[in-house]
C-alpha positions, 0 to 999 in steps of 0.5 A, a space after each residue: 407319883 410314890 414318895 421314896 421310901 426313906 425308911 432305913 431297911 436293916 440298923 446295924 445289927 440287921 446288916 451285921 446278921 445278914 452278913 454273918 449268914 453270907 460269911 458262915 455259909 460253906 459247902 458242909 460235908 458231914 451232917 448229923 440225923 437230926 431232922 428238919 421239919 418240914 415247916 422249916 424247910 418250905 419257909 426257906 424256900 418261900 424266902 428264897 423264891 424272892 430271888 430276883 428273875 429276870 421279868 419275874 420267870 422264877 425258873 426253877 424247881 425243886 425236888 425235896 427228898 426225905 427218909 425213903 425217897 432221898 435212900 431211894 435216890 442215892 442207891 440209883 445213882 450209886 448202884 448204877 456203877 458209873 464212876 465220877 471220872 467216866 459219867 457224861 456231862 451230856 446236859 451241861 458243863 459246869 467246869 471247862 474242858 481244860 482248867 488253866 490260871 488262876 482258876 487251876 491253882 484255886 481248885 487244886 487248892 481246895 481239892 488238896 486242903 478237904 484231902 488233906 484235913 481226910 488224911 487222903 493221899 493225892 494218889 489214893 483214887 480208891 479214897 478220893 471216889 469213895 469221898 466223891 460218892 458221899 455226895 450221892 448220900 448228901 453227906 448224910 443230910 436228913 434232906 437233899 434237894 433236886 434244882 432243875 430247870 427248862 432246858 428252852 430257857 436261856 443263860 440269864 435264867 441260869 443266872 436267876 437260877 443261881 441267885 435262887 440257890 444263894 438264897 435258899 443257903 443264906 436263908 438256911 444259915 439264918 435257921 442255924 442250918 448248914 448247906 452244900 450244893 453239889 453239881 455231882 448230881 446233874 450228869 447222873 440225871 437218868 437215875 435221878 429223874 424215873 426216881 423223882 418223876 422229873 420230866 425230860 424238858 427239865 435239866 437236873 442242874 445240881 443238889 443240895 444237902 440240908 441239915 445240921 452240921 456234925 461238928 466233929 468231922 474233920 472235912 467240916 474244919 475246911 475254909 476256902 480262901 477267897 482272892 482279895 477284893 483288890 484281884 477282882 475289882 475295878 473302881 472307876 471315879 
């Protein structure tokens, strides 16, 4: 039998670093140009594939687009016409049917808090889809990734899927980069998927924009709340 292994994984600072990357990580919605070489980005996605799985399935993939490929993408989705209120969740369903307590007054908050900070009014739809559509541009990211996974795959694996996406955002924020996963994407995954040769048995789950942030965009000012720890846990002794 192996000896435990006592040896202390992080000092202090370690575990002071590993949690300014978890803290400072937020969804960024307005990039600068400025590149991401490709060393980088498969560094943090080897990183992140140490995500746990459950009998180590690793049920993900990733599409990573650049320059061309990533234009290519969003002129599919954004020619296509489809408006975000009228597009099919016909894969999956990220929201419920109806939002109701405390989830309801959490999403307005934030949804009114980003408006606000774009000086967009809560009856100006016309400024709020043309906000929505940035994402189809990964709010101008220099890379914008695809996550797919089997659709025969069960809910822990969207599970594991999920811990896999953290991952790749933490080891981002390490790097100095900034992320935003974005679930806009899955239900436009008809034009996504001839554009990225993505096969049927795969469900688009979501995006993410990669890069660095532009400082001087006001939606990038936003801070979402996070309900104290005393409305969400329970300690047993």
């Amino acid at each position: 039998m192996l000896a435990p292994d006592k040896k202390k994984i992080a000092d202090q600072g370690d575990a002071a670093a590993v949690d300014d990357a978890i803290t400072s990580r937020r969804s960024v919605r307005a990039f600068l140009p400025d590149p991401v070489d490709e060393k980088t980005i498969r560094d943090i996605l080897r990183v992140a594939s140490r995500a746990p799985s459950g009998t180590n399935m690793q049920p993900w993939k990733v599409y990573v687009t650049t320059g061309e490929a990533k234009a290519r993408l969003a002129e599919a989705i954004l020619s296509s016409g489809i408006r975000a209120e009228k597009v099919e969740w016909d894969e999956y369903k990220y929201y419920p049917d109806k939002f109701f307590e405390p989830y309801l007054s959490r999403r307005r908050a934030v949804g009114y808090a980003l408006y606000s900070l774009l000086g967009i009014g809560r009856r100006e739809v016309e400024k709020m889809r043309a906000q929505h559509d940035r994402n189809f541009v990964f709010f101008d990211a220099p890379v914008g990734m695809i996550f797919t996974i089997d659709r025969r795959l069960n809910k822990g694996s969207w599970v594991d899927h999920g811990m896999f996406l953290q991952s790749i955002m933490i080891a981002a924020r390490a790097r100095g980069l900034h992320t935003c996963p974005q679930a806009a994407f899955a239900p436009y995954h008809r034009f996504i998927r001839p554009i990225l040769d993505i096969p049927e048995e795969e469900i688009v789950v979501c995006g993410m924009a990669l890069g660095y942030e532009d400082p001087s965009k006001p939606e990038n000012r936003l801070r979402s709340e996070r309900a104290p720890l005393e409305d969400w846990a329970t300690f047993h002794r």
